[in-house]
N, C-alpha and C positions, 0 to 999 in steps of 0.2 A: 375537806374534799372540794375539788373544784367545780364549781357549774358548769356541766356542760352544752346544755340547752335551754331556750330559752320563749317561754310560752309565751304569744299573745292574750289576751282578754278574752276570755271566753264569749260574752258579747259583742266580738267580733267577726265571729265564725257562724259558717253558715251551716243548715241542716239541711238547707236544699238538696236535692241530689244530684242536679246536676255542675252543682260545687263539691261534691263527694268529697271526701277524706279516704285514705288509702286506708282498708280495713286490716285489722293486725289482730291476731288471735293466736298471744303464743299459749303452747299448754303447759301447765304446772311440772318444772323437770326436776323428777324424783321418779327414785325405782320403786317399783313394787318390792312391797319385803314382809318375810312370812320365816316361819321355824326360826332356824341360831340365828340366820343373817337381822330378824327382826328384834331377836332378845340383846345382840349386841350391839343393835344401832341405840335402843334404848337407854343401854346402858352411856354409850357415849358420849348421850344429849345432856348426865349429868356429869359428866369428866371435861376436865381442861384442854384436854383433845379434842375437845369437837368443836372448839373454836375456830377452827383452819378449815374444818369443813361444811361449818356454820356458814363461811364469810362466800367459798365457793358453792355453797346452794343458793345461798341470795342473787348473787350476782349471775349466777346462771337462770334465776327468776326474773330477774330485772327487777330487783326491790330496790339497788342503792342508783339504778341511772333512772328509775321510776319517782323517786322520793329524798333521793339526796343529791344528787347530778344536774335539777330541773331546775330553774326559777320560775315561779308559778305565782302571778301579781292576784290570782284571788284571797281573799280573807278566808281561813277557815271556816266548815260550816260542821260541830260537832253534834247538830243532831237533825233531821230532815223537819221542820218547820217547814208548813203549809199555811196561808191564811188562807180561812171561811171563804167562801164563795159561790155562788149559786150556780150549781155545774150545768144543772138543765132542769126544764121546766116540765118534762114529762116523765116526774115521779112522783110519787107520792110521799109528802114531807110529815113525818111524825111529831107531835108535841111530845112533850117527857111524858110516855106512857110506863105501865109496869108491865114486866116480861111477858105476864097471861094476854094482855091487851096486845102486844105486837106480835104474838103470835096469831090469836083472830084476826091482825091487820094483816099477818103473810099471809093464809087459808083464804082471806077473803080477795086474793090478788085472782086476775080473769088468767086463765092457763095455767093453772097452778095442778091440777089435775090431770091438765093434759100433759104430763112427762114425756119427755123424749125416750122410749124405750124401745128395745129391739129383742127377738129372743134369739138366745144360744141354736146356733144352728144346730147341735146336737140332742140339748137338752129340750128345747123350747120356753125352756127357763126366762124372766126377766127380770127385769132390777124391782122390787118393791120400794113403795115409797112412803115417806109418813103421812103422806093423805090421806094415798090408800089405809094403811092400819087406821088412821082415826077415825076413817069410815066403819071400818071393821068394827070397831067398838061401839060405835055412836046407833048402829043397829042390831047390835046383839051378835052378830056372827061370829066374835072372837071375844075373849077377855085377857087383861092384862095379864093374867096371873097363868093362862093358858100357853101364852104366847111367850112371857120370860120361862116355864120350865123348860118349854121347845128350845128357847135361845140357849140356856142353861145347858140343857144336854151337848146341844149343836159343840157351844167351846167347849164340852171337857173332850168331842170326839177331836178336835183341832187344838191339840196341847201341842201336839209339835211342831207344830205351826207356828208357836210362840209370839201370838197374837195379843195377849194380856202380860202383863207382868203381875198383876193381881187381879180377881174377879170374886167376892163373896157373895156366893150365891144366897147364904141367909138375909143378906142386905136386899139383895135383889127380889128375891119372893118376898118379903117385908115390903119394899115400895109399890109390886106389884097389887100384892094385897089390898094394900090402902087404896089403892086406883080402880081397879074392880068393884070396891067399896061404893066409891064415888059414882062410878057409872050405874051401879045399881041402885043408888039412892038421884040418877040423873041431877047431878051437879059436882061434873070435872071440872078440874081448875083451867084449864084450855084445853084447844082442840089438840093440843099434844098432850096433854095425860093420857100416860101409861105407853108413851110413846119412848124404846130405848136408845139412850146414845153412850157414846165411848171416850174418853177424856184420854189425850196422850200424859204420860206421868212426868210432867216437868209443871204441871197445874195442882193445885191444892183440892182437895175432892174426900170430904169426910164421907169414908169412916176411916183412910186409907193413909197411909203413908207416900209422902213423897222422894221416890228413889233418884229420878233423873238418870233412870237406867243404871245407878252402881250400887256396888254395895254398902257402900258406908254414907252415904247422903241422908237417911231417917234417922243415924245417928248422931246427925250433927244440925240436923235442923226440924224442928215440931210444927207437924199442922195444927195451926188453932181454929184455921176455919177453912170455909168453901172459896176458891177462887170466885170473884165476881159473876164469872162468862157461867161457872157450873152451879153455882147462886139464884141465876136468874133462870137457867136451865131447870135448878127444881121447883122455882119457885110456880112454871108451868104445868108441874106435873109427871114430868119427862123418868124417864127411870134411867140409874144410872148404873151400865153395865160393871164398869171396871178402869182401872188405870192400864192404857196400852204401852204395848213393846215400844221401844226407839232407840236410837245409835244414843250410845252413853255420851251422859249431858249435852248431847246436841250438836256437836264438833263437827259432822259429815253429814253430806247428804245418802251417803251409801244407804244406810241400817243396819250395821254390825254392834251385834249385842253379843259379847263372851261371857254375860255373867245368866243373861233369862233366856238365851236363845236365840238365834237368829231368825226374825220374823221374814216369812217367806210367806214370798208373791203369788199370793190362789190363783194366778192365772197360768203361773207354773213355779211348782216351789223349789224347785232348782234354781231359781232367780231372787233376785232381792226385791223386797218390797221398795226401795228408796225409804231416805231419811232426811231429816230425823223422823218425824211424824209417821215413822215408819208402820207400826202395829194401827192405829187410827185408820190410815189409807186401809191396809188390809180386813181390817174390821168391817169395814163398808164396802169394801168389793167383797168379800166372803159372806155375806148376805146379814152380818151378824146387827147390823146398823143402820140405818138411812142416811146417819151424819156422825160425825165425829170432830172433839175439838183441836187443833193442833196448832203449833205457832212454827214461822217462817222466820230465819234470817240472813237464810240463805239458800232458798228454796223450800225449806223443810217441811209447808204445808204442798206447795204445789208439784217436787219432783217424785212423791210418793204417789200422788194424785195420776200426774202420768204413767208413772211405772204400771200402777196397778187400774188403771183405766178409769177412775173416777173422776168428781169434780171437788176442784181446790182453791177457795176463794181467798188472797192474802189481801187484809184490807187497808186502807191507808195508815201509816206511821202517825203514832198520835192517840188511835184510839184504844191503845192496851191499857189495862190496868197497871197500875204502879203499883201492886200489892197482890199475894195469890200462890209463890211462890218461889222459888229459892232464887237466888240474883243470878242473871242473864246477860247478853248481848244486846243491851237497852237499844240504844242507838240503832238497831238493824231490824229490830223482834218485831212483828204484830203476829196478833194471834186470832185467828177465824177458824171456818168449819171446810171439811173434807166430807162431800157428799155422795150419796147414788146417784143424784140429778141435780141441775140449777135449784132447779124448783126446792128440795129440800135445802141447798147451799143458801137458797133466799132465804128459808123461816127460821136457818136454826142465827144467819148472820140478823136477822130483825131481833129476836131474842137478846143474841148475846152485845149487838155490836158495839153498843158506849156502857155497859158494865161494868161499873167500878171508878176510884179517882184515877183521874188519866195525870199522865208524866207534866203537861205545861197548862193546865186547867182546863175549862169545856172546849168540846171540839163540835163540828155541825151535829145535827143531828142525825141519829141512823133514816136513809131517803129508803125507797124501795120504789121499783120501777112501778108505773102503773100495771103492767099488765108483763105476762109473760105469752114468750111465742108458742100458738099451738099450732102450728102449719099451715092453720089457714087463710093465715093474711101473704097480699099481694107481692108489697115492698116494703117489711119490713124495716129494713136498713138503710130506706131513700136517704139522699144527701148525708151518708155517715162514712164519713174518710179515714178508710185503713193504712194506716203509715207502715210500711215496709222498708226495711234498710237488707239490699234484695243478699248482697255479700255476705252479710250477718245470719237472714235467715237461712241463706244455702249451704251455711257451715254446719253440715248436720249428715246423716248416712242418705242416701238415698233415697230409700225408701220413705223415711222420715219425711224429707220435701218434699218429695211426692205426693203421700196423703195430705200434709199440712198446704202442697198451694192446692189437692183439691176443695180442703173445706173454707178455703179463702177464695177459691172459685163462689163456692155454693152459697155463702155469703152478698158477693158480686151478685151473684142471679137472683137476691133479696132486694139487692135495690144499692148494695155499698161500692164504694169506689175506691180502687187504690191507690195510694198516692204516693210514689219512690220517695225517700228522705234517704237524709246519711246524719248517723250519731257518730260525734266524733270520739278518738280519745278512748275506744271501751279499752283495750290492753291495759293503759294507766287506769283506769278505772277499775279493771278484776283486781289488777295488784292492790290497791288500793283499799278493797274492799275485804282480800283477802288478811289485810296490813289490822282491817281495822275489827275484822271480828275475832282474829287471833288476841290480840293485843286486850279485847275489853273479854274476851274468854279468859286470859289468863291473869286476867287481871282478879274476875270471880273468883277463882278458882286457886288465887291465892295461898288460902292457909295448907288447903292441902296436898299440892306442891313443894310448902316448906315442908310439910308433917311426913316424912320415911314410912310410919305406917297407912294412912292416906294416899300416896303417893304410891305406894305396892300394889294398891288395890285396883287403881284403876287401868282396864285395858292397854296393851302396847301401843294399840293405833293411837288412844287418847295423849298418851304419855310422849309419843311423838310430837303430835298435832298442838297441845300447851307447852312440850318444852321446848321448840322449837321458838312460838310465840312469847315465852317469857322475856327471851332475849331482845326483845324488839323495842328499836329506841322512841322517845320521847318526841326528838325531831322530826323522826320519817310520820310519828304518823298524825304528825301536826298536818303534814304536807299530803299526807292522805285526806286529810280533811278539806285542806284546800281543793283535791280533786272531787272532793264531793259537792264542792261549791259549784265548778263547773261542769260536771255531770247536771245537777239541779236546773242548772242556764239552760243548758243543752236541751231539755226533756220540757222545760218550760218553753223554747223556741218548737221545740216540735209539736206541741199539743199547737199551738197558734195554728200550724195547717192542718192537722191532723184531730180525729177523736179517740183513738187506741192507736198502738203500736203492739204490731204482731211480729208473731214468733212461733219455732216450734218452743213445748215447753223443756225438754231434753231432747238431746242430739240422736238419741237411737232409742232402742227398746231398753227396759232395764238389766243390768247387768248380769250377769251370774255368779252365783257363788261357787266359787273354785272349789275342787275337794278340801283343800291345804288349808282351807282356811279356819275350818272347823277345831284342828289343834290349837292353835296358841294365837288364831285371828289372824288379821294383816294391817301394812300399810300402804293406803295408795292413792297417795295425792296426787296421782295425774287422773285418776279415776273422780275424784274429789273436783279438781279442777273442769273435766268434762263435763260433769250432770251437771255441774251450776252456768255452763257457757251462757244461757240465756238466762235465766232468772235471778242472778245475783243484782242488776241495776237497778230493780226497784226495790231491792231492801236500800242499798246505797241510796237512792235519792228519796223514799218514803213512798214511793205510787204504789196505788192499787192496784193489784195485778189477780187473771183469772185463769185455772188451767181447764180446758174442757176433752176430756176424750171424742176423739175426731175418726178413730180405724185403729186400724191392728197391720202388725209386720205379716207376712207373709208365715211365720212363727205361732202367730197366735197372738202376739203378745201386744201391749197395748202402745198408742201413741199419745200427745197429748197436745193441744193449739191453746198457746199463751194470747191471750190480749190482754196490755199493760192500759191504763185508764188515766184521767188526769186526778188529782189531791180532790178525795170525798165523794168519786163518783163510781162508789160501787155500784148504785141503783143501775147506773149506763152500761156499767160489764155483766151483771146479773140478766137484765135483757138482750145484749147483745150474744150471751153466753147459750143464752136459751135458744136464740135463733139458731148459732151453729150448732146445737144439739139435737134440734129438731129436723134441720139440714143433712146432718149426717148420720140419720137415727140408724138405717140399713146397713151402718161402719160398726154400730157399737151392740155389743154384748156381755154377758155377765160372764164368769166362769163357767166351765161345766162343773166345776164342784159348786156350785151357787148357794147357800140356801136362802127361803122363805120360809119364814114360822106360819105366814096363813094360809100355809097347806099342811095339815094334821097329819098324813101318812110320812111325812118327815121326821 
């Protein structure tokens, strides 16, 4: 096929703004498809006939004038490599501690207490934190063992919710046991023992099976041990509720689950929670958690985050574990926590966040900002420039920009400055990305694609969404890698003027789940294409990214303010994160169905 076009060097190009780049944002063109029309398209993805209409979705994507049509003079870059560097001087840098130690290093952080929280205009309800419970414990007022039957009861009243995909509660009263123990003989293993959290089930987490949301995944692969991240997590004391709901093997940001139920968004379950990390987010808005663990590769820690109003820390490419569970989207994946607050997003990412042998050997060490914001400092954010790419962020509903430039106002009134950029290139860059987590998804997922009985098992939208990607050449997504080269440039020229790069974190509130869907599920990759508008570039280039709830739609429902950070400098989005949370603490709220276990009449 011919070249059509022909790219300059990407270190040629400016990010300036006022050399702007003409912003292009087409959406994923695919119908929605549900009942026969969705059983027959399946069917077709493995017939000789869907070659003709294989060739017309692509090209109506702009896959082959994206990735075959282009000349693109960079070298490929098959995985986002980052080198070390000392981002900023005002964190606090940890030696190789063990897990209980970095957890007294996050507790002992100044504001760490002070949470940004708001109550339920209804309820008066607010988010609880794990400070709070460890306080709870540390003077008697509550015990672990008090507090997991409370949570215990709470999920079985929330089954349909389909917030867990497993929960054993004799595990659970067992760790709790042991921690009450501890605290009665005053010597917990840190100030989170007995503190609970939620593991999305694409992670290794004894005593449990790892499903990856399907049915047939514990039959084909055996946990032999603890993921690192839930490793280090016990090794503090922490109790571990259960493995949660998510969009089977991870494929969407939606949350559609046909085989455990579709985990629906406590702030209206008429709506989806976002995915994958779909049951995690909900867990922790539903008051069931303070944190939970989930991995991103396509938003999957941060668009659940928004959906459902919490906080979603994805930390820089590099520091996952290369062991833990079933094979992934290497090249796209980090995996961090989904919180009620910064504050908890900080102590459970100090815990977890170099746990285990990482993919290209050691990476910096887990920083943690010095201090978190309690409101009562002056300026904040003095001399901290927020990059804005003002076309990119405007592509979103209304209402959405609206809340998001006002907590980019509030911000500004800390002391930060905004400063217009243009990122070039994002349209070839979704394609791109789109190109490349298909391609290393269906690659996983291999045998059971060959296998008829495997291949029956899994969901329509799944059976779409890899057969679709099977097909996907060798060449394009060479040349998708090349674009990841220049995305990498791009976002490294932008950090030079800028220290974040904001965004809403999805374009509206989260979705709804149609009636029709409940039968035989759906497919809907322009819906797929939508939620990731902004968050898909930092899995593509490896940056750190933070989602923080900032208001609510007019609905109820929730919104959520991305800021992307430069390679290692979580500590700088953890405090930055804090500030707008403290900023817009009168925006945010818990559900009216909220709960707290450390109110007894619950």
């Amino acid at each position: 096929m011919a070249l059509t076009k022909q790219l300059r060097p990407a270190e040629e190009i400016s990010v300036l703004a006022e050399e702007q780049s003409v912003y292009q944002s087409s959406p994923i063109r695919s119908p929605r498809l549900v009942g026969w029309p969705l059983r027959i398209f399946v069917w077709l993805i493995d017939s000789w006939l869907f070659l003709p209409i294989r060739a017309l979705l692509e090209r109506a994507n702009k896959i082959p004038q994206t990735l075959a049509e282009t000349d693109i003079p960079e070298s490929p870059l098959f995985v986002p490599v980052h080198l070390s560097a000392d981002v900023c001087a005002d964190v606090k840098t940890s030696q190789p501690l063990g897990p209980a130690e970095m957890a007294a290093l996050a507790f002992d952080l100044p504001g760490l207490v002070c949470a940004a929280k708001s109550p339920n205009q209804k309820t008066g309800q607010t988010m609880w934190t794990a400070a709070e419970l460890s306080k709870a414990y540390s003077c008697g007022r509550q015990t672990p063992s008090a507090v997991a039957a409370r949570l215990l009861a709470r999920i079985k009243t929330l089954q349909d919710m389909a917030i867990f995909i497993a929960c054993d509660a004799q595990d659970v009263l067992q760790q709790a046991a042991e921690s009450s123990l501890r605290y009665q003989r005053q010597s917990p293993l840190s100030p989170l023992d007995g503190v609970p959290y939620a593991v999305k089930d694409m992670l290794d987490a004894l005593p449990y099976e790892t499903t990856c949301g399907t049915t047939y995944m514990s039959s084909q692969y055996q946990v032999q041990q603890d993921h690192p991240m839930v490793a280090a997590m016990r090794a503090t004391g922490a109790i571990l509720l259960g493995k949660t709901n998510m969009h089977e093997l991870g494929v969407s940001p939606i949350g559609l689950n046909m085989h455990f139920g579709i985990p629906c968004n406590p702030h209206n379950p008429s709506c989806f929670a976002g995915g994958s990390s779909s049951g995690s987010a909900a867990a922790v808005a539903a008051g069931l958690c303070p944190f939970a663990i989930g991995n991103d590769g396509g938003g999957s820690i941060r668009v659940p985050a928004a959906c459902c109003g919490v906080v979603g820390l994805k930390p820089t490419w590099g520091r996952d574990s290369i062991v833990g569970g079933p094979r992934g989207v290497k090249s796209l994946v980090s995996t961090g926590p989904i919180a009620a607050t910064v504050a908890d997003a900080a102590i459970m990412y100090a815990v977890t966040g170099n746990a285990g042998t990482k993919h290209l050997g050691p990476v910096p060490p887990v920083r943690l900002p010095k201090k978190l914001a309690d409101g009562t400092e002056r300026d904040p954010m003095h001399g901290q420039r927020l990059g804005i790419f003002w076309d990119w962020f405007n592509d979103a509903a209304p209402e959405v920009v609206d809340t998001c430039k006002a907590a980019v106002n509030s911000l500004c009134a800390k002391g930060a400055e905004v400063v217009p950029i243009s990122i070039p290139e994002l349209d070839a860059a979704r394609v791109a990305h789109v190109y490349t987590f298909g391609s290393e998804a269906a690659s996983c997922h291999m045998q059971e694609l060959q296998t008829p009985s495997l291949r029956r098992q899994m969901a329509a939208d799944v059976r779409v969404t890899l057969g679709i990607s099977q097909s996907f050449k060798a060449q394009q997504f060479v040349q998708g890698q090349r674009i990841r080269s220049r995305m990498v440039t791009y976002m490294e020229k932008a950090f030079q003027e800028v220290d974040f790069i904001v965004t809403p974190t999805i374009p509206d509130a989260a979705p709804p789940i149609q009636p029709d869907v409940h039968q035989a599920g759906e497919s809907d990759l322009s819906t797929v294409g939508w939620l990731m508008r902004f968050v898909f570039l930092s899995n593509f280039t490896g940056h750190p990214a933070i989602s923080v709830p900032v208001g609510h739609t007019t609905q109820g429902m929730p919104i959520g303010l991305q800021l992307i950070g430069r390679p290692w400098a979580e500590a700088e989005l953890l405090f930055a994160g804090s500030v707008a949370q403290q900023a817009q603490k009168l925006c945010i709220a818990p559900p009216t169905q909220y709960f707290c276990p450390l109110v007894e009449s619950h």
